[in-house]
C-alpha positions in Angstrom: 44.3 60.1 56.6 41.3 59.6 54.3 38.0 60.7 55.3 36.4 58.3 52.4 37.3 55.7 50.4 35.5 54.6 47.3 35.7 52.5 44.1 35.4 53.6 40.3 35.6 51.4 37.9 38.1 48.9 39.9 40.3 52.1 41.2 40.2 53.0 44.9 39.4 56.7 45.0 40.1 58.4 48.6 39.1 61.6 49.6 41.0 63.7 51.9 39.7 66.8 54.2 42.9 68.8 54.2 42.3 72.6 55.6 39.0 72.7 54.8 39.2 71.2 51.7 38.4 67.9 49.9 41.4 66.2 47.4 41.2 63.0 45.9 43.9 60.5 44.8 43.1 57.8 42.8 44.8 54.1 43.0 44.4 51.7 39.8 44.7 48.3 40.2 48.7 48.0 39.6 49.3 50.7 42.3 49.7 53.8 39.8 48.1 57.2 40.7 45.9 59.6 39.9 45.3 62.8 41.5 44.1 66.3 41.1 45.3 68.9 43.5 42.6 71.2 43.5 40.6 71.4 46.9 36.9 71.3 46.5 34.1 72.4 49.3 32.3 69.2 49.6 33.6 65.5 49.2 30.3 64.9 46.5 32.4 67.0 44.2 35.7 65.6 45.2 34.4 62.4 44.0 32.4 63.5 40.7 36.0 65.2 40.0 37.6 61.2 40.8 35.3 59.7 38.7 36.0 62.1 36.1 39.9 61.8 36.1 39.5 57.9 35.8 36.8 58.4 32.8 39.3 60.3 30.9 41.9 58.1 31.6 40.4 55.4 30.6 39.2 57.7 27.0 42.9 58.9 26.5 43.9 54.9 26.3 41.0 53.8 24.0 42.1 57.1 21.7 45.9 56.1 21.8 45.3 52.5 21.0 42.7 53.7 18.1 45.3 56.5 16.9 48.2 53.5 16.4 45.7 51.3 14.9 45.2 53.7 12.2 48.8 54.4 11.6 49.6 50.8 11.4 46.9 50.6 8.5 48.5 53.2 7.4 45.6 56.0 7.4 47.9 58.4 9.5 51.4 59.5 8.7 53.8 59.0 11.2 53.8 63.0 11.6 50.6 62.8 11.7 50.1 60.1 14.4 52.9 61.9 16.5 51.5 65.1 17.0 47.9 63.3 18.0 49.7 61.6 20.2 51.4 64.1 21.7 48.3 65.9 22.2 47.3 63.4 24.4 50.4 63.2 26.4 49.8 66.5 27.5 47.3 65.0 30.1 49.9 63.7 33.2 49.6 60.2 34.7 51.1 60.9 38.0 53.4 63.5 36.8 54.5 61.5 34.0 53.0 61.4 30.4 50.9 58.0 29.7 
């Protein structure tokens, strides 16, 4: 059950008190999730963490979408483009690369 619920950015961000510990899951819009399983002391940093994760999130896009933009114009090789996008898929989106 969540001890608080919050918004970021139009995600819902709940924080859970689970033995002593605050976690977060985040919800975006469509219903996808974000979480990190690391349980912090007080909710104040569970949420700073939340806001975090859906701050990178949102970077990790804008840096995919810029990285195909310059292969299409054909600044990046294809090898190129792949292993910087890679990189990026390293970061999981609910277990799952974005």
């Amino acid at each position: 059950m969540p001890q608080l619920t919050e918004f970021h950015r139009g995600w819902m961000i709940e924080i859970t008190h689970i033995e002593g510990r605050f976690q977060t899951i985040c919800y975006s819009p469509n219903g996808s999730r974000l979480y990190d399983r690391t349980g912090y002391l007080s909710s104040t940093v569970a949420w700073q963490v939340a806001m975090e994760l859906i701050d990178q999130y949102f970077v990790r896009i804008a840096l995919k979408r810029f990285l195909r933009e310059q292969y299409e114009i054909e600044r990046l090789t294809f090898e190129e483009w792949q292993q910087l996008h890679q990189s990026l898929d390293k970061f999981t989106w609910e277990g799952t690369p974005l």
